[in-house]
C-alpha positions in Angstrom: -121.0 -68.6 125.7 -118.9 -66.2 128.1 -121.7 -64.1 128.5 -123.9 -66.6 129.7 -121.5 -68.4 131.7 -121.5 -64.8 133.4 -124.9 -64.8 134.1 -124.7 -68.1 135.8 -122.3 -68.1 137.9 -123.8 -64.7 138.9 -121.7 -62.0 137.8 -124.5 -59.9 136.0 -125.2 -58.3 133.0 -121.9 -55.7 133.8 -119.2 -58.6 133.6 -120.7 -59.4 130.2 -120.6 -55.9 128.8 -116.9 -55.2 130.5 -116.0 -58.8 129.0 -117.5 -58.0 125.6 -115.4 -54.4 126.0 -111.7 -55.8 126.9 -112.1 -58.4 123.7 -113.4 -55.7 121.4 -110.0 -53.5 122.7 -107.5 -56.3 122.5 -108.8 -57.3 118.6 -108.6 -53.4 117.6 -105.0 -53.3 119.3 -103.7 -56.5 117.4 -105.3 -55.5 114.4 -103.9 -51.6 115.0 -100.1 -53.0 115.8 -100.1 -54.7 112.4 -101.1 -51.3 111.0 -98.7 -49.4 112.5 -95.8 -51.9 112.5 -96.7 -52.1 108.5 -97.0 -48.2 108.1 -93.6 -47.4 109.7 -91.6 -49.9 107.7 -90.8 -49.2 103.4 -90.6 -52.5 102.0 -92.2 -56.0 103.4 -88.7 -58.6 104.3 -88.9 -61.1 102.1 -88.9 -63.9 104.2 -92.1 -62.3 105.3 -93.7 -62.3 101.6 -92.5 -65.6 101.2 -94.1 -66.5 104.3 -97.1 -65.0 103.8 -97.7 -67.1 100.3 -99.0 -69.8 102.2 -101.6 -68.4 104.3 -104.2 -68.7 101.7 -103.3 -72.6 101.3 -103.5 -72.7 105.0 -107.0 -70.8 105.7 -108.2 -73.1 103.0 -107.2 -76.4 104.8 -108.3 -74.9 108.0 -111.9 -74.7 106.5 -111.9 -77.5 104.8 -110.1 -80.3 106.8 -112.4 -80.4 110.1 -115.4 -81.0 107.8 -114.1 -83.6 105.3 -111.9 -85.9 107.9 -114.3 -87.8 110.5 -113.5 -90.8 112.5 -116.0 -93.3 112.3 -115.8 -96.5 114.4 -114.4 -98.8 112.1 -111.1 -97.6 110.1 -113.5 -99.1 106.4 -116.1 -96.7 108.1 -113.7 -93.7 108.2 -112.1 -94.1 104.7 -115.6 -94.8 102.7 -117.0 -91.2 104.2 -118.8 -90.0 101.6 -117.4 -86.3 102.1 -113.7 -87.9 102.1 -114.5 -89.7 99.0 -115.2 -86.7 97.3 -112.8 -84.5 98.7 -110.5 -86.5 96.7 -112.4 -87.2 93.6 -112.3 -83.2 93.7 -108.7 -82.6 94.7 -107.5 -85.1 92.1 -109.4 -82.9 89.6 -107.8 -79.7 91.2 -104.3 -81.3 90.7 -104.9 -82.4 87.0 -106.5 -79.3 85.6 -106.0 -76.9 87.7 -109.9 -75.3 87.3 -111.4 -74.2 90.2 -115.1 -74.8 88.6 -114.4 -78.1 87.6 -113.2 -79.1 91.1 -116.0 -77.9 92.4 -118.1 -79.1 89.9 -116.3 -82.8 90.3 -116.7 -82.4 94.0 -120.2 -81.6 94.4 -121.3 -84.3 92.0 -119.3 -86.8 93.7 -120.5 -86.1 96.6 -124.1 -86.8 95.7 -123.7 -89.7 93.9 -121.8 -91.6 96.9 -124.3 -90.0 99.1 -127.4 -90.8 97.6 -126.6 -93.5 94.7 -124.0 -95.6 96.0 -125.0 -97.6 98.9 -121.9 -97.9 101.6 
């Protein structure tokens, strides 16, 4: 999208390529300070490891959130979505037992039948 929003407002192809080259040097920076800053200390703090036990919880939701919540017009509308529906049919599951196949199972199945057997 940057690179064509180059072209039009007629930059040329060398804005794209030295756009394209300062992100691909400030990602291998970031991602090199974290290397370094890790290599040079002995142990991680452990407000840091505690911290870092909730980033998987948190990439998860990311993911997951935008594609389950949707606002319909009507607020009926938005709580009967059939992905909402069975993201908690499946998180229930996930709380009970704890299975990661089963929530998915539960999930998928859910899905399907509010999707194509329940009319809503």
């Amino acid at each position: 999208m940057i690179g064509a929003l180059a072209l039009q407002t007629g930059y040329g192809p060398w804005a794209v390529w030295g756009v394209i080259v300062a992100v691909g040097v400030a990602t291998y920076l970031v991602r090199l300070s974290f290397i370094y800053l890790f290599g040079r200390i002995d142990a991680v703090p452990p407000a840091v490891t505690r911290a870092l036990r909730y980033v998987p919880a948190a990439v998860l939701a990311a993911l997951v959130v935008p594609s389950v919540v949707t606002v319909e017009p009507t607020v009926v509308g938005t709580l009967t979505a059939d992905r909402l529906l069975a993201a908690t049919a499946a998180a229930l599951v996930a709380w009970r037992t704890g299975d990661v196949t089963a929530t998915i199972v539960v999930g998928l199945v859910s899905l399907w039948v509010v999707r194509f057997v329940v009319p809503i």
